[in-house]
Every structure is written in structure tokens, then in C-alpha cells.
C-alpha positions in Angstrom: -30.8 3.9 19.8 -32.4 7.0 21.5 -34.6 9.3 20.1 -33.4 12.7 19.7 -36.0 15.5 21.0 -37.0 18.2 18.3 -36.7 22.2 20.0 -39.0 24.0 18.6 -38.3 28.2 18.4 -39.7 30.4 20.6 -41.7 31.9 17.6 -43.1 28.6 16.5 -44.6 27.6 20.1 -46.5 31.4 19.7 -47.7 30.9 16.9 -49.1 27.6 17.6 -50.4 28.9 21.1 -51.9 32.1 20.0 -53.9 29.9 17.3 -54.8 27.4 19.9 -56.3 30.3 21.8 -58.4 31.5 18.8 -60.5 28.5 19.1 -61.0 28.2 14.9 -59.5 24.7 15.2 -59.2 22.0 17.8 -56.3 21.2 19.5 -56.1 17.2 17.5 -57.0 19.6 14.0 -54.1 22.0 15.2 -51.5 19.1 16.0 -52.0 17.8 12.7 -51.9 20.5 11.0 -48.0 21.9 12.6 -47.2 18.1 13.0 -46.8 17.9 16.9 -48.5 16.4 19.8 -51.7 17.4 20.8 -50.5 17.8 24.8 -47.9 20.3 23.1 -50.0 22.9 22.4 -52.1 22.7 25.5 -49.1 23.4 27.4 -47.7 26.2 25.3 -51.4 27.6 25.4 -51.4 27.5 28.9 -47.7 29.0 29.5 -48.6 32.0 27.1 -51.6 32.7 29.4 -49.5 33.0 32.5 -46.6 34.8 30.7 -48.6 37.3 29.2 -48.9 39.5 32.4 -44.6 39.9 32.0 -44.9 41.2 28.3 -46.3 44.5 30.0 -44.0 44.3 33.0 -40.8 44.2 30.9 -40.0 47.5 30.4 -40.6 48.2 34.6 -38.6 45.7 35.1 -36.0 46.5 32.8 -36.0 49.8 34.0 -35.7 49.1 37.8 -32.5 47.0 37.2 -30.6 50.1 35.4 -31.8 52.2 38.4 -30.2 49.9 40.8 -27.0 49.5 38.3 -26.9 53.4 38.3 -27.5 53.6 42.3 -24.5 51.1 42.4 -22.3 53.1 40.3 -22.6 56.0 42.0 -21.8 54.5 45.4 -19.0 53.2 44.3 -17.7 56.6 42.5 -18.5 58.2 45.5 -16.3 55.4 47.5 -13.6 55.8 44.5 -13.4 60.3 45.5 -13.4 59.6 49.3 -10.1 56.8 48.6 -8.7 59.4 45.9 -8.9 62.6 47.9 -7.5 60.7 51.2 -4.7 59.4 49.3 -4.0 63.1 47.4 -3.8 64.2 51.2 -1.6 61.4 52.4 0.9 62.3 49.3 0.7 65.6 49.8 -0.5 66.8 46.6 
């Protein structure tokens, strides 16, 4: 008989974590109150701290990757008119 773990949402673990770091309640008063363990919330607490710095980078992020996927794209249409025009030339066309 094993014990099946319970996943808790993404929005859940915020929400607990961004309570546990208005310091109304204490982390045993907070774990009984959303019914999980006390070491739970420390570690989403401490996981939002260090993750918070990425909210802001996102859209940087996010927008360095297109660059590259544009940067690629155009290589390889420039790569794509060299092959066309050597073949239109090889044809005779």
C-alpha cells in the first residue's frame, strides 16, 4: 500500500508563499489553515524569493530567443537564395 503524493498547482504554492511572506500568521498557523506541512511552505517561501528576480527577466529573455530564431531564419533564407540562384544558373533559366 503506498501513499500517493498530492501536487499542488502552481497558483496554490503562491498563494500560500506570498502569505507566508506577509508574516500575519506563522508558518504552524498557516499549515493548518491550507492543510499542508509546515516545511512546505518554508520551501515554497524560499523558492518564490529566488524566482522572483526571473518574473522581471521574462520578457528579455523571451525576447532574446526570437532574436536568435529571427537571426537563424534569415541565415538560412539567405543559404536557401545562394542554393536557388546557383541552381537557376545551372538550369539555365
Amino acid at each position: 500500500m503506498s501513499k500517493k503524493r498530492k501536487r499542488y498547482s502552481p497558483q496554490f504554492k503562491a498563494k500560500v508563499a506570498l502569505a507566508a511572506l506577509r508574516n500575519e500568521e506563522t508558518a504552524t498557523e498557516l499549515a493548518k489553515r491550507f492543510e499542508i506541512h509546515p516545511t512546505m511552505i518554508s520551501t515554497w517561501k524560499r523558492e518564490l524569493l529566488q524566482g522572483a528576480a526571473d518574473i522581471f527577466d521574462m520578457g528579455q529573455k523571451s525576447r532574446k530567443k526570437v532574436d536568435s530564431q529571427i537571426d537563424e531564419l534569415h541565415r538560412h533564407i539567405g543559404q536557401l537564395k545562394v542554393e536557388n540562384d546557383f541552381l537557376s544558373r545551372k538550369l539555365g533559366f
